[in-house]
LOKOLPA-177802 format. One record per residue: residue in three letters; x, y, z of N, C-alpha, C in turn. Coordinates in steps of 0.2 Angstrom, whole numbers. Layout:
<site residu="ALA" n_X="X" n_Y="Y" n_Z="Z" ca_X="X" ca_Y="Y" ca_Z="Z" c_X="X" c_Y="Y" c_Z="Z"/>
...
// end
This chain:
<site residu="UNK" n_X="246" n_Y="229" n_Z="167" ca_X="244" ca_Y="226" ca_Z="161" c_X="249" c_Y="222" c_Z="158"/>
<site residu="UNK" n_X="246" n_Y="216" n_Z="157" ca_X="251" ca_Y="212" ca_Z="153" c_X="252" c_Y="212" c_Z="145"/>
<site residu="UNK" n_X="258" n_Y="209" n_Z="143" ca_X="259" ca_Y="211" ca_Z="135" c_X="257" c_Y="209" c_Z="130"/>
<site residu="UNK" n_X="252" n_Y="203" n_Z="132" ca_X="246" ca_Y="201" ca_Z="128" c_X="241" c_Y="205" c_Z="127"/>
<site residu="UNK" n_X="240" n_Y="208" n_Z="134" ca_X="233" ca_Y="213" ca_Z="134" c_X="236" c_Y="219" c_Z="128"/>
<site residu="UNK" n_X="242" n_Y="219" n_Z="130" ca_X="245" ca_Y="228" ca_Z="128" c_X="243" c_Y="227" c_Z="120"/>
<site residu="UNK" n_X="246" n_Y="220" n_Z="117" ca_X="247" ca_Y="219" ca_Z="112" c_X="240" c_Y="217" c_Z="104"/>
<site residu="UNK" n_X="236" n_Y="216" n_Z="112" ca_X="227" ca_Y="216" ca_Z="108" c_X="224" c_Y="223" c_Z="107"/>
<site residu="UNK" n_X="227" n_Y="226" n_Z="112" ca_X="222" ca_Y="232" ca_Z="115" c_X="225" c_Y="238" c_Z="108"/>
<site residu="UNK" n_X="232" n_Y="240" n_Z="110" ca_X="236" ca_Y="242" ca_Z="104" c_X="235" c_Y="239" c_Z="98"/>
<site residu="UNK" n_X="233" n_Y="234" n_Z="95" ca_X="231" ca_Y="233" ca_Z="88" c_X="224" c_Y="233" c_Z="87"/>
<site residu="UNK" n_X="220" n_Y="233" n_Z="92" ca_X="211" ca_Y="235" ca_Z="90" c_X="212" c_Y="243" c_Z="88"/>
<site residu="UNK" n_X="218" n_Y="246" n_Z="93" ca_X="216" ca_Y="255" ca_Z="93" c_X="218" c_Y="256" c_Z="84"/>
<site residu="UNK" n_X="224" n_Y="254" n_Z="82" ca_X="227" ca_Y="254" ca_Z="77" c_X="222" c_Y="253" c_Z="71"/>
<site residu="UNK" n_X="220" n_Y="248" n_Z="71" ca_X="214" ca_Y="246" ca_Z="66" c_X="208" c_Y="249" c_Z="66"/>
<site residu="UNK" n_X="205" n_Y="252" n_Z="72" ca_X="198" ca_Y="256" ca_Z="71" c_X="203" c_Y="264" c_Z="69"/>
<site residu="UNK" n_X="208" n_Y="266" n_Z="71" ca_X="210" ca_Y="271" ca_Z="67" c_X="211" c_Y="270" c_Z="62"/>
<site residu="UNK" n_X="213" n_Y="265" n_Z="58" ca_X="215" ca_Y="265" ca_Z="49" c_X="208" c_Y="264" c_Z="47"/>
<site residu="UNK" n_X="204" n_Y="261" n_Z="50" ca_X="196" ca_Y="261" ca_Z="46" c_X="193" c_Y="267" c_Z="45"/>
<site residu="UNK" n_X="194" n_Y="271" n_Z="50" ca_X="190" ca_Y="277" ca_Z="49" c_X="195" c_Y="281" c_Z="43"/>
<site residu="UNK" n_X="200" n_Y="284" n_Z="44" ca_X="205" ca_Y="285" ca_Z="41" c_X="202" c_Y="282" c_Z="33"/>
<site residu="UNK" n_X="203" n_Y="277" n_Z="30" ca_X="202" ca_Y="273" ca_Z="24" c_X="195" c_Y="277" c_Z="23"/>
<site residu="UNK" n_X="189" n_Y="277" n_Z="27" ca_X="181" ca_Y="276" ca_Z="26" c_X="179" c_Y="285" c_Z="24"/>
<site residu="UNK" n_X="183" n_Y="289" n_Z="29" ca_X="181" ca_Y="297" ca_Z="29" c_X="185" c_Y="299" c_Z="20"/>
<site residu="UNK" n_X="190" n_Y="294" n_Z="18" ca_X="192" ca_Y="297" ca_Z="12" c_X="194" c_Y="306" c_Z="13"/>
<site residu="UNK" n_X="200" n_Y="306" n_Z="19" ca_X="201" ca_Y="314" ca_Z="17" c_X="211" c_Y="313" c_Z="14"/>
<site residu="UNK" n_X="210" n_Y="310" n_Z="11" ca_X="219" ca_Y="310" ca_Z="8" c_X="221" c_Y="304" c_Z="13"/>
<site residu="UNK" n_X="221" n_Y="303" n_Z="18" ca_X="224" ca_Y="300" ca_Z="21" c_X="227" c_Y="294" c_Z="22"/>
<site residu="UNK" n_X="226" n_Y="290" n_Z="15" ca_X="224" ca_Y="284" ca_Z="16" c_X="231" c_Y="277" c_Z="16"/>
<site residu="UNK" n_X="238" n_Y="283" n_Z="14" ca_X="246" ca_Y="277" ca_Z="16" c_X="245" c_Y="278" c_Z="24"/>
<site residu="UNK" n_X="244" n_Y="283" n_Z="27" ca_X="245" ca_Y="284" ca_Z="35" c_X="239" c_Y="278" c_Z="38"/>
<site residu="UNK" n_X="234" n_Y="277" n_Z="35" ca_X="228" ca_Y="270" ca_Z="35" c_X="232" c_Y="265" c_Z="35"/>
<site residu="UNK" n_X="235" n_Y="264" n_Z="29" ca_X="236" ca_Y="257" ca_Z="26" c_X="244" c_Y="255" c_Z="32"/>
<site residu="UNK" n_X="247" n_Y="261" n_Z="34" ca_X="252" ca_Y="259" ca_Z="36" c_X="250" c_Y="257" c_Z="46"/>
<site residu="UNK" n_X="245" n_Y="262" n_Z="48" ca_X="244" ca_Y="257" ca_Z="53" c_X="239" c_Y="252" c_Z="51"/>
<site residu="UNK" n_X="237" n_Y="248" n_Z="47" ca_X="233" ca_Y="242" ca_Z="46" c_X="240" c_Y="236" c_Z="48"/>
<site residu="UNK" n_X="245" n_Y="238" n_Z="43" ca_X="250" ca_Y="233" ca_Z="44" c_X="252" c_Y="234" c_Z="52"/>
<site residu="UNK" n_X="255" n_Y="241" n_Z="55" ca_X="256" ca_Y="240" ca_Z="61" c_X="250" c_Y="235" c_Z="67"/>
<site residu="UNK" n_X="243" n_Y="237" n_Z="65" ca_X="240" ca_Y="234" ca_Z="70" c_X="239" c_Y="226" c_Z="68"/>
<site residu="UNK" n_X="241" n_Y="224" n_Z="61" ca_X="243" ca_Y="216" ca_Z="58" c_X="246" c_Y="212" c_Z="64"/>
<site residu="UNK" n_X="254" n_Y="217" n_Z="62" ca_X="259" ca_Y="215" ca_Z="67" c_X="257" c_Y="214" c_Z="74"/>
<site residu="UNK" n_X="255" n_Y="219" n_Z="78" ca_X="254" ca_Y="219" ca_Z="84" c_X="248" c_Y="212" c_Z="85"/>
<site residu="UNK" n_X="243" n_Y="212" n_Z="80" ca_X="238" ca_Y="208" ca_Z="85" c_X="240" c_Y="201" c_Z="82"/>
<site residu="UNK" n_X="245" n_Y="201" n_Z="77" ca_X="248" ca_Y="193" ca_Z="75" c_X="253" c_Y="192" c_Z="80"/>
<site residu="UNK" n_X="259" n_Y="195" n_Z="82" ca_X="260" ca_Y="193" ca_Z="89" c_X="259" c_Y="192" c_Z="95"/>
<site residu="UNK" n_X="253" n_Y="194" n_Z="96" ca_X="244" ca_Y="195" ca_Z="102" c_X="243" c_Y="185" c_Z="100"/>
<site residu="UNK" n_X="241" n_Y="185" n_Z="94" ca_X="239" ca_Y="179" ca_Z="91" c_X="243" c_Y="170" c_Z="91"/>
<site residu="UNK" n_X="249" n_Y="174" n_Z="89" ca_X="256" ca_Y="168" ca_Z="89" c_X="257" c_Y="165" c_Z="96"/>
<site residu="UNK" n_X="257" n_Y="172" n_Z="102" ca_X="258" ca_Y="171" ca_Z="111" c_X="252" c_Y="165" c_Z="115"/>
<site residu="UNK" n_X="246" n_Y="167" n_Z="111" ca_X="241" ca_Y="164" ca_Z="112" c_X="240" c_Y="158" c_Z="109"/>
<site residu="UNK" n_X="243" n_Y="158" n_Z="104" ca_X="241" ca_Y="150" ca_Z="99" c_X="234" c_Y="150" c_Z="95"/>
<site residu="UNK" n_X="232" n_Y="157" n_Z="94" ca_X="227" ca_Y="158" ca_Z="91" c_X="227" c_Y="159" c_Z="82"/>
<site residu="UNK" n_X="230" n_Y="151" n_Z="80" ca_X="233" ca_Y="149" ca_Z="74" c_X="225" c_Y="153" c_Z="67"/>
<site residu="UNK" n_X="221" n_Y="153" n_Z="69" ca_X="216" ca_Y="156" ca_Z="64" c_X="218" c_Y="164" c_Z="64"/>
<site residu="UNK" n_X="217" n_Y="167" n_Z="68" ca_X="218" ca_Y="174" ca_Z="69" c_X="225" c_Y="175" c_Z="68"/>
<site residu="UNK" n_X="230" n_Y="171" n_Z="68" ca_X="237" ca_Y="174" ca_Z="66" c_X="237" c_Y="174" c_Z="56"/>
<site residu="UNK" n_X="233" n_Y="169" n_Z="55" ca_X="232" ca_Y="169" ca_Z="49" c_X="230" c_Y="176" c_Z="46"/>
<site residu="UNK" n_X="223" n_Y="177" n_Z="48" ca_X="220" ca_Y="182" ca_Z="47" c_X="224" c_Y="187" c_Z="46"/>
<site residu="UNK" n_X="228" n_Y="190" n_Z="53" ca_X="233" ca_Y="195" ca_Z="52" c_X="238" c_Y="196" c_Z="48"/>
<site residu="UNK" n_X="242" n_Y="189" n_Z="43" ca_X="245" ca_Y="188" ca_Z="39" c_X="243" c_Y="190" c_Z="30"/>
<site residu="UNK" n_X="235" n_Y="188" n_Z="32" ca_X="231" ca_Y="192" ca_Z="26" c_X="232" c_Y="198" c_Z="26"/>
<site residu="UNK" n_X="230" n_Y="203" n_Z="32" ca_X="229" ca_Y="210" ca_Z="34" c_X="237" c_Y="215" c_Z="32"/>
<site residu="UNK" n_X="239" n_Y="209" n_Z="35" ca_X="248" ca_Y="212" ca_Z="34" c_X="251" c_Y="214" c_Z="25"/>
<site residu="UNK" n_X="248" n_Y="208" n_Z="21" ca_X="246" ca_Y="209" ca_Z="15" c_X="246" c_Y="214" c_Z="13"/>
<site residu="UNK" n_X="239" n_Y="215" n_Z="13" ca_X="234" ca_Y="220" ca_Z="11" c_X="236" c_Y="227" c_Z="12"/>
<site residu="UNK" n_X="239" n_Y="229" n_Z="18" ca_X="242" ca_Y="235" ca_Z="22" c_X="248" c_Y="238" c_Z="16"/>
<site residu="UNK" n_X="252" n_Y="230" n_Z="14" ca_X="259" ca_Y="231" ca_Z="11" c_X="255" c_Y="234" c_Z="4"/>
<site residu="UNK" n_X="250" n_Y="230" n_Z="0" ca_X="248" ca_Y="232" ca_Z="-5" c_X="244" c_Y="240" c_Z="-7"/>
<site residu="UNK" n_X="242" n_Y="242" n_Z="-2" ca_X="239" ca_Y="249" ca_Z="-2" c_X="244" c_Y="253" c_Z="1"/>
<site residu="UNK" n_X="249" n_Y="255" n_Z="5" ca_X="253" ca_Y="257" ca_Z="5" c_X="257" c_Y="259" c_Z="-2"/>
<site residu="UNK" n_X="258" n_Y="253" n_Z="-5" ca_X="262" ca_Y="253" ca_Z="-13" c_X="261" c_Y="256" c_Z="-16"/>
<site residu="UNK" n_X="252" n_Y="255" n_Z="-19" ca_X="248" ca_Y="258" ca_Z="-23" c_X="247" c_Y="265" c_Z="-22"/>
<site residu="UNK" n_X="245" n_Y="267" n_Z="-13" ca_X="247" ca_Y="273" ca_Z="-15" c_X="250" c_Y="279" c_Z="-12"/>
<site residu="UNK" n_X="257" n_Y="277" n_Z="-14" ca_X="264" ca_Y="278" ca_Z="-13" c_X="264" c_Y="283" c_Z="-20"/>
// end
């Protein structure tokens, strides 16, 4: 497997973990928020390799967001 693939496939798993995580609401929700940002990182690097300039955006929103709920509930 190549490290494009590594680096999609690794950050979709990351993301359907934080959503579930965030959605079941059992306390969980800095170890959610912290891999949202990891799976950011992972699929914006996925995104940058590709030149996939919309989706690197997106992930830079997401990376946000991960940084903002993390804080909050820190």
């Amino acid at each position: 497997m190549d490290r494009n693939k590594i680096l999609e496939w690794l950050g979709v798993i990351t993301a359907i973990i934080y959503s579930l995580l965030v959605a079941l609401n059992i306390g969980a929700e800095f170890l959610g928020f912290t891999l949202l940002l990891i799976s950011a990182f992972l699929i914006g690097l996925w995104a940058y390799f590709g030149k996939h300039k919309g989706i690197l955006l997106l992930q830079i929103f997401y990376a946000s967001a991960g940084i903002i709920g993390m804080i909050r509930w820190f």
